[in-house]
VOFI-210510 format. One record per residue (C-alpha): residue number from 1; x, y, z; residue in three letters. Coordinates in Angstrom, 2 decimals. Example, Ala and Ser with C-alpha at 12.3 -4.5 7.8 and 13.67 -1.06 7.14 Angstrom:
! VOFI-210510
GUVEX  seq       c1       c2       c3  type
GUVEX    1    12.30    -4.50     7.80   ALA
GUVEX    2    13.67    -1.06     7.14   SER
! end
This chain:
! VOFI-210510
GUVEX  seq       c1       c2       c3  type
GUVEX    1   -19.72     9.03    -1.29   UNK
GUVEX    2   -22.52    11.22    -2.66   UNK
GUVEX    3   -20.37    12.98    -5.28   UNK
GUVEX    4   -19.81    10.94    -8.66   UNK
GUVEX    5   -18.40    13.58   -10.96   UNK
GUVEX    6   -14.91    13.59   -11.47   UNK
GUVEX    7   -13.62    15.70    -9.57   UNK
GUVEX    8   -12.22    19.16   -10.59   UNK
GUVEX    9    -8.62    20.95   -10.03   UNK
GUVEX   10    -9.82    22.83    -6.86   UNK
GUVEX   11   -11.37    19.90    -5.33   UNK
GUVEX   12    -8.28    17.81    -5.64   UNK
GUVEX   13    -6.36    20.42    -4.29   UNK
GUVEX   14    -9.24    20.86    -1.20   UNK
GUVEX   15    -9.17    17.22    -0.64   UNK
GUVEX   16    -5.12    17.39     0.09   UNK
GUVEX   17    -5.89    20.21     2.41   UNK
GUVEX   18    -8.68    18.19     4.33   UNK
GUVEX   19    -5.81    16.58     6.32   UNK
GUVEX   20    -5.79    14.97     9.33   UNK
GUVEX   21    -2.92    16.88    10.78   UNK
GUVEX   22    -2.82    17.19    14.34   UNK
GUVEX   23    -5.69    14.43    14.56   UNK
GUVEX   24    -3.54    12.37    17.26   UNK
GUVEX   25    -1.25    14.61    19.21   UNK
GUVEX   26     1.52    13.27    20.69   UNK
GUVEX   27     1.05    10.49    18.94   UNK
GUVEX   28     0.79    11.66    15.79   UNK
GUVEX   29     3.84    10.33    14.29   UNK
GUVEX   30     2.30     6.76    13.50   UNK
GUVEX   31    -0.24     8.07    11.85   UNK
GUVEX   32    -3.89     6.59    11.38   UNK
GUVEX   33    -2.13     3.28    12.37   UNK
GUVEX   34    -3.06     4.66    16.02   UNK
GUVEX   35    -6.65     3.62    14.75   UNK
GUVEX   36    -5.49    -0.12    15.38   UNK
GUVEX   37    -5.91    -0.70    18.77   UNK
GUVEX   38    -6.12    -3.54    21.10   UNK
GUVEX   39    -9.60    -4.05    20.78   UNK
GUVEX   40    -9.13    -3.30    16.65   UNK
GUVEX   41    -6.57    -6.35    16.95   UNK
GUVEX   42    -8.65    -8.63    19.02   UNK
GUVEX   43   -11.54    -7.91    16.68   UNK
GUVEX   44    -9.21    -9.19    13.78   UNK
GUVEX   45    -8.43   -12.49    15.34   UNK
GUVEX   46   -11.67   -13.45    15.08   UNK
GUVEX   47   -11.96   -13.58    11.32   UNK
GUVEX   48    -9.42   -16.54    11.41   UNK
GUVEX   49   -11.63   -19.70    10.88   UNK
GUVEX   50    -9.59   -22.34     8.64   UNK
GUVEX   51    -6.71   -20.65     9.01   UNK
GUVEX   52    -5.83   -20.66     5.45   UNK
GUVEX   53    -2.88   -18.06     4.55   UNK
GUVEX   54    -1.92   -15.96     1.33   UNK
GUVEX   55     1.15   -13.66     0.92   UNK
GUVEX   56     0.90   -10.39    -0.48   UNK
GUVEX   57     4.54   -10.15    -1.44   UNK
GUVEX   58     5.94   -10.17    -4.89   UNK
GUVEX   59     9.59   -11.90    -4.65   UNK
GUVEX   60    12.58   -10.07    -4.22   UNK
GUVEX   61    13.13    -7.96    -7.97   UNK
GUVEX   62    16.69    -8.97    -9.14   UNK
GUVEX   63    15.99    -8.75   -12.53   UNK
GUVEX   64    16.08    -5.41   -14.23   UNK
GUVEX   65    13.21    -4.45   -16.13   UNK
GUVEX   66    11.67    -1.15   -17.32   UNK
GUVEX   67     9.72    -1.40   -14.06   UNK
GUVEX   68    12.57    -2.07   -12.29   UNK
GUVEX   69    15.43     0.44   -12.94   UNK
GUVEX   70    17.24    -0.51    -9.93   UNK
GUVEX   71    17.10    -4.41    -9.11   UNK
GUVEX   72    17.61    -5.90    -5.69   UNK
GUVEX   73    20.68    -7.45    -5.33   UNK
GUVEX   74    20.86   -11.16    -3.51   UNK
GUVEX   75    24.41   -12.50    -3.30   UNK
GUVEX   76    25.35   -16.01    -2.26   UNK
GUVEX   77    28.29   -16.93    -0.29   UNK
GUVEX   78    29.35   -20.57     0.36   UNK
GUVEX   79    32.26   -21.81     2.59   UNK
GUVEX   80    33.62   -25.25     4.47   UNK
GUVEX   81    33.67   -25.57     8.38   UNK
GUVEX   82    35.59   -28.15     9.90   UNK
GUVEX   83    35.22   -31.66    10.35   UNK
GUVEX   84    33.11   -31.83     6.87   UNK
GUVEX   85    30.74   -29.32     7.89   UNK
GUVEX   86    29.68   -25.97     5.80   UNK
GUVEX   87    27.46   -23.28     5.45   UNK
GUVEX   88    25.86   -21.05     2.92   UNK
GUVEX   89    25.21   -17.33     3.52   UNK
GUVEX   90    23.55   -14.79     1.61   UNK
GUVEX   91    23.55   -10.85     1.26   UNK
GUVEX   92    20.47    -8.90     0.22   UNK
GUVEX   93    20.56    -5.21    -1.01   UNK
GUVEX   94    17.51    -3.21    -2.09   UNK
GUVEX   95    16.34     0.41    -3.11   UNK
GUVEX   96    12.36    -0.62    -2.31   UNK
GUVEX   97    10.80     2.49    -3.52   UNK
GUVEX   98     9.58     2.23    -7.15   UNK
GUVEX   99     7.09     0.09    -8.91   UNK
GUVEX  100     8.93    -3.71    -8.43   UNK
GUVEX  101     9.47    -4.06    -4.83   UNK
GUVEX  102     6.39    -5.20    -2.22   UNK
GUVEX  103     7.00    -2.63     0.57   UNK
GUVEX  104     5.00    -0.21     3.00   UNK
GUVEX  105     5.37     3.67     2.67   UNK
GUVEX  106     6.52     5.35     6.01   UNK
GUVEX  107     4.51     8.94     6.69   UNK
GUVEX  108     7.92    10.43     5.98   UNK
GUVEX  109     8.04     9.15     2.39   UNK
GUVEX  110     6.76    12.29     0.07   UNK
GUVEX  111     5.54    15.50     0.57   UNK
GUVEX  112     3.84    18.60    -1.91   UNK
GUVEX  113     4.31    22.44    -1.13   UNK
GUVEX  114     2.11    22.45     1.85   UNK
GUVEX  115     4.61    20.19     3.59   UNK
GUVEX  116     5.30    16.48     5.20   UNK
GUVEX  117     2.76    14.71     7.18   UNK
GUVEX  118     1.45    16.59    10.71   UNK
GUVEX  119     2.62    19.95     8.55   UNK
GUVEX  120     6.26    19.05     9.43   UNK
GUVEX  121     9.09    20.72     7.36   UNK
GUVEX  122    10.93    17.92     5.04   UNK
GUVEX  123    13.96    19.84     5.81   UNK
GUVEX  124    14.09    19.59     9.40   UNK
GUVEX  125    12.99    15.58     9.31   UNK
GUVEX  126    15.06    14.59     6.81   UNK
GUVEX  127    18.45    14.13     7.14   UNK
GUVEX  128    21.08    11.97     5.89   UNK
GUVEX  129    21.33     8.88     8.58   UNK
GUVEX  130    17.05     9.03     8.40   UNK
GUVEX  131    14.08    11.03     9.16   UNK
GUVEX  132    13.10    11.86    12.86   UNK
GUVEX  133     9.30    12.10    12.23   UNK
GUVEX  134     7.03     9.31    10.58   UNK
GUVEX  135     9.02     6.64    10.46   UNK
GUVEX  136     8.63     2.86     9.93   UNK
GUVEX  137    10.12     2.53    13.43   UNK
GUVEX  138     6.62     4.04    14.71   UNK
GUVEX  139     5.36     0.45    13.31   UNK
GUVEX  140     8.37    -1.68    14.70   UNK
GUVEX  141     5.96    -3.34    17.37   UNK
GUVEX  142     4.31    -4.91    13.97   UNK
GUVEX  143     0.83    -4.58    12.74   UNK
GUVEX  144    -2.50    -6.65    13.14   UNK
GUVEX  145    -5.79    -5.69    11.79   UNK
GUVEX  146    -9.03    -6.56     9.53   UNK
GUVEX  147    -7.77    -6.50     5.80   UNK
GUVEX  148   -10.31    -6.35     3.23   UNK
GUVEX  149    -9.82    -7.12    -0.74   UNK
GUVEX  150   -11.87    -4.84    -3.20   UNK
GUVEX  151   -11.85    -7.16    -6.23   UNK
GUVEX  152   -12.41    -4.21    -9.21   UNK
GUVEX  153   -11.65    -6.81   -12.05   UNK
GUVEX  154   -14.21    -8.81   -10.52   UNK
GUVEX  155   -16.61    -6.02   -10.09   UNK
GUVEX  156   -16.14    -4.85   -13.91   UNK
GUVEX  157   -16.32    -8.13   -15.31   UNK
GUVEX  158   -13.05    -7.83   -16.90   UNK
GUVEX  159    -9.38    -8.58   -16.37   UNK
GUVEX  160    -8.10    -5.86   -15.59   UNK
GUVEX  161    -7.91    -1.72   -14.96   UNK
GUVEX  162    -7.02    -0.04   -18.01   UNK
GUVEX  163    -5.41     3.41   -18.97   UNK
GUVEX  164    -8.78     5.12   -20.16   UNK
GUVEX  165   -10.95     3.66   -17.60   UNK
GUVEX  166    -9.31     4.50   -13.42   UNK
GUVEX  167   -10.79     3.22   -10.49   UNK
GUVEX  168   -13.26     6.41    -8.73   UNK
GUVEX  169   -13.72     6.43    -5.36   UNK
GUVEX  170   -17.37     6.05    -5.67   UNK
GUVEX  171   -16.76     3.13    -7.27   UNK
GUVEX  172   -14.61     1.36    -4.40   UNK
GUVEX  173   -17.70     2.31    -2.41   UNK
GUVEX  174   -20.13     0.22    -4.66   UNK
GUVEX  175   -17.46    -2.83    -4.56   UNK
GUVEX  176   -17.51    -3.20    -1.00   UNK
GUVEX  177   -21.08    -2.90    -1.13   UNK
GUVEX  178   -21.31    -5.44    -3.59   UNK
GUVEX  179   -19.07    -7.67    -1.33   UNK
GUVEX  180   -21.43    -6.89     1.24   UNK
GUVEX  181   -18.14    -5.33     3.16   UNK
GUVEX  182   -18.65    -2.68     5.82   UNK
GUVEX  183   -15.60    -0.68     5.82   UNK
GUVEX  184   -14.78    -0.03     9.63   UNK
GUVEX  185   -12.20     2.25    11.09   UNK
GUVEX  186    -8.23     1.04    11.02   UNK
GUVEX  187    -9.35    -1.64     8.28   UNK
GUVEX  188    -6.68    -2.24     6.18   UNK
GUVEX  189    -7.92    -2.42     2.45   UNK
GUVEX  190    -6.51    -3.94    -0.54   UNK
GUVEX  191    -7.40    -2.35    -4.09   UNK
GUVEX  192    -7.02    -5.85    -6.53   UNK
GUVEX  193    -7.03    -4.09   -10.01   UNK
GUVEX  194    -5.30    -6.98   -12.24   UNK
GUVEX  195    -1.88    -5.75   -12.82   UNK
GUVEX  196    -0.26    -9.08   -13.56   UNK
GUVEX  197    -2.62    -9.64   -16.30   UNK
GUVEX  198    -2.82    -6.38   -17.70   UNK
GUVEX  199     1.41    -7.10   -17.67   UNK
GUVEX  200     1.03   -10.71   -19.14   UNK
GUVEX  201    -0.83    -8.91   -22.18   UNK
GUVEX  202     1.12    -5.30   -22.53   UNK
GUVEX  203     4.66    -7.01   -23.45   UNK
GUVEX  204     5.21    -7.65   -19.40   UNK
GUVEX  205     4.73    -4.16   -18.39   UNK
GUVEX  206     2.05    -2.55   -16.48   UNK
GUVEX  207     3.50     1.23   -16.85   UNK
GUVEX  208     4.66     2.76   -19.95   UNK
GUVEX  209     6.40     6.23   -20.51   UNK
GUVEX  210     2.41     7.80   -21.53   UNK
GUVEX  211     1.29     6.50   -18.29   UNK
GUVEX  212    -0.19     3.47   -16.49   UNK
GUVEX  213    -3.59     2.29   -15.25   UNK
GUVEX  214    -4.36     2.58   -11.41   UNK
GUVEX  215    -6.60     4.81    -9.04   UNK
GUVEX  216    -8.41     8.39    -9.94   UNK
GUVEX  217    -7.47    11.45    -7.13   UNK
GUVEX  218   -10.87    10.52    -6.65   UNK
GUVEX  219   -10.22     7.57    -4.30   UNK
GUVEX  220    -8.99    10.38    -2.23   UNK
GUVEX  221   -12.35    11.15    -0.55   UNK
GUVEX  222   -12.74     7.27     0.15   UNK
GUVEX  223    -9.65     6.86     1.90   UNK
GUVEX  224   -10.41     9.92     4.51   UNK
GUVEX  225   -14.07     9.22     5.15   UNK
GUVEX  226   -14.15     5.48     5.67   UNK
GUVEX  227   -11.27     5.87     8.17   UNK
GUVEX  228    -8.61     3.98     6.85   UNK
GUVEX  229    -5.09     2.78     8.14   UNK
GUVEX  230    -3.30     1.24     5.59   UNK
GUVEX  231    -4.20     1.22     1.62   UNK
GUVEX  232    -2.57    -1.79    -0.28   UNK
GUVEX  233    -2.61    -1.94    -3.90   UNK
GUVEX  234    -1.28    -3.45    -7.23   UNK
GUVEX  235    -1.54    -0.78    -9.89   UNK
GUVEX  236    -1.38     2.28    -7.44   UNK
GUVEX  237    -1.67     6.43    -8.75   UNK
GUVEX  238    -3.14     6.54   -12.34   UNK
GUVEX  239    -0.53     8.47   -13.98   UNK
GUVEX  240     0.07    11.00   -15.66   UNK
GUVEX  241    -2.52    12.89   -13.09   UNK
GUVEX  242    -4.21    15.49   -14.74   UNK
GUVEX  243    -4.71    18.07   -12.06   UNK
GUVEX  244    -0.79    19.12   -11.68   UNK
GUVEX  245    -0.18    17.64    -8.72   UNK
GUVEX  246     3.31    15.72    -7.46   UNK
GUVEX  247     1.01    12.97    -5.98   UNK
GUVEX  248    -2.62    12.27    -6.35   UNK
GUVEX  249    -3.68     8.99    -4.26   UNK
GUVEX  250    -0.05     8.90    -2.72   UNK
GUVEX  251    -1.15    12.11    -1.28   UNK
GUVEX  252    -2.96    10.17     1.97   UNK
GUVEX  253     0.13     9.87     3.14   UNK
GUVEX  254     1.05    13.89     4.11   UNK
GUVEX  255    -2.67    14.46     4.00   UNK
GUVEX  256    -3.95    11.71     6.22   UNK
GUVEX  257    -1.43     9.73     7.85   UNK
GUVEX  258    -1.89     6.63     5.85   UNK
GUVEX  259     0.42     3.73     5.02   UNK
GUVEX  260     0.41     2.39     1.82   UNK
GUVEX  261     1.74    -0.97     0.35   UNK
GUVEX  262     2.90    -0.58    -2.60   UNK
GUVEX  263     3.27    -3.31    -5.55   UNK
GUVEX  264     1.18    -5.72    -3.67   UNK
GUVEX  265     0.79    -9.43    -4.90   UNK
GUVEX  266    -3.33    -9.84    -5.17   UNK
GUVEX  267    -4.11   -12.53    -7.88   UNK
GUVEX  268    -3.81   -14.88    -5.41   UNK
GUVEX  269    -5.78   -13.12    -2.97   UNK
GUVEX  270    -8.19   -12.46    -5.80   UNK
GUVEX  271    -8.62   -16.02    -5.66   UNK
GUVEX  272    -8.87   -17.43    -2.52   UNK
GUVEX  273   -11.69   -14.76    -1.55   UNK
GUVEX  274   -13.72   -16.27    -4.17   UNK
GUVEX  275   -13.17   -19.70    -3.04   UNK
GUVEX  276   -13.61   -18.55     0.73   UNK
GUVEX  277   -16.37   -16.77    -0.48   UNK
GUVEX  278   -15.82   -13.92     1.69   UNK
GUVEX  279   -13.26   -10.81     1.02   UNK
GUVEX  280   -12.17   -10.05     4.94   UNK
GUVEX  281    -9.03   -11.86     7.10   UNK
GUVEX  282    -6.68   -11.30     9.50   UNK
GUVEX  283    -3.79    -8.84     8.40   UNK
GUVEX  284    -0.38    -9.30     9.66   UNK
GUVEX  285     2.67    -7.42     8.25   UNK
GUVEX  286     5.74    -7.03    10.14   UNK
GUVEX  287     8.34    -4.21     8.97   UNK
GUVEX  288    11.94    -4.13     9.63   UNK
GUVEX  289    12.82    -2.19    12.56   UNK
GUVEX  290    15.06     0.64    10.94   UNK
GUVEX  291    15.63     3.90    12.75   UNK
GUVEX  292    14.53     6.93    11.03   UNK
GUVEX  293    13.77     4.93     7.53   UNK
GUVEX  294    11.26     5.71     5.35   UNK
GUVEX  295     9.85     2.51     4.87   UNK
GUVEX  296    10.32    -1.75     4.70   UNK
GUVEX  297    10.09    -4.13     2.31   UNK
GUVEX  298     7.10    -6.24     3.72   UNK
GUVEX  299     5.42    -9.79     3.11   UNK
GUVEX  300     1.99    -8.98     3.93   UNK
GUVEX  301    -0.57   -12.02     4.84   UNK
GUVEX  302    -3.82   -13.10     4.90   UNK
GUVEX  303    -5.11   -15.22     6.93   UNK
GUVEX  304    -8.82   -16.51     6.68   UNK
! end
């Protein structure tokens, strides 16, 4: 990226309309996960060389908090069986969308005014038993690729993103240069920007009702040019955004075809890069296979 100004209104707005609809025909409905292909997967086995793993996934959010409005709900049920036998059983409820829940975004997920990923109509692919365009079902066969961790706190020298100071796009650029990280087509990258800690030392919260710490609508750029499938995160959209939009960096998803996964776990991943020394591995993440829905919960991994 050549531009380091933040951007203004009109170039926000000309980034959302630099889409990628149309980009893979008939196959358009997965999105730029069609950039992960066999060769993209057989490419990503080859990072695995201790075979070290690291999950991605915050646990399931029963507790209610003010970033979680709507807690998952995990019910146990116990009962005998004969001749001294029993069993335990368990039920799991959750609304994943929100700021608590590790999950991936479907392409069906949000829109703005100029419509739904592909240009599709949100009222002719949304309908009350699921979407028929975009779905998480595109993704049931599971997905495999090169995942990549840009470390910002790491790159700042602090602990964390804060409110008066988002990550740019530009800047992702320098960290992966830094990292000495080539971003290649279908990678799946990971945005570490220190959420937990920024939590630990903000009364547990990482949002607040004037706004919370995250990525510019500058990333925007980044995300189109270098090609990529799937944007992870822990801090996601800076809000408020301040060029009236309904979704700056969410917007790759209508605009571009991207998955994100939102409230990703990355102090750990933070971590093991710098004792692995290196800040690529093996992706795997496997969503549930639901008709028509708009997205999973997911337990992303790492392996090295």
């Amino acid at each position: 990226m050549t531009n380091r100004q933040i951007p203004t209104k009109e170039e926000v707005d000309s980034y959302l309309k630099d889409t990628n609809w149309g980009r893979w025909g008939d196959n358009g409905s997965a999105g730029a996960l069609n950039l992960i292909d066999n060769k993209k997967r057989i490419e990503a086995t080859k990072l695995v060389k201790t075979g070290r793993t690291v999950s991605l996934s915050r646990p399931l959010p029963v507790t209610p908090a003010g970033d979680n409005p709507k807690p998952a709900q995990h019910y146990m049920h116990k009962e005998s069986r004969a001749n001294n036998g029993g069993a335990a059983m368990d039920y799991y409820g959750v609304f994943y969308h929100g700021t608590a829940t590790t999950h991936i975004d479907a392409l069906c997920h949000v829109w703005n005014e100029n419509g739904m990923w592909d240009g599709k109509n949100p009222d002719e692919v949304i309908g009350f038993s699921g979407a028929n365009y975009g779905t998480v079902d595109d993704w049931k066969d599971g997905i495999l690729t090169r995942g990549i961790l840009l470390d910002v706190p790491k790159y700042r020298n602090s602990s964390y993103v804060t409110l008066d100071n988002p990550v740019h796009g530009w800047e992702l650029q320098d960290i992966a240069k830094s990292q000495n990280i080539e971003i290649q087509p279908g990678d799946a990258v990971f945005v570490y920007s220190g959420r937990d800690k920024y939590a630990s030392e903000n009364g547990g919260r990482w949002g607040t009702p004037e706004g919370r710490p995250g990525l510019h609508a500058s990333c925007l750029p980044f995300v189109k040019e270098n090609d990529i499938s799937i944007l992870g995160w822990d801090m996601m959209d800076a809000a408020p955004n301040e060029y009236d939009v309904p979704w700056s960096v969410h917007g790759v998803i209508f605009a571009y075809g991207v998955a994100l996964v939102d409230n990703s776990y990355l102090e750990d991943l933070s971590r093991v890069c710098d004792e692995e020394n290196r800040y690529e591995f093996m992706l795997t993440l496997n969503p549930l296979f639901v008709k028509g829905g708009t997205g999973s919960p997911a337990n992303p991994i790492a392996i090295f």
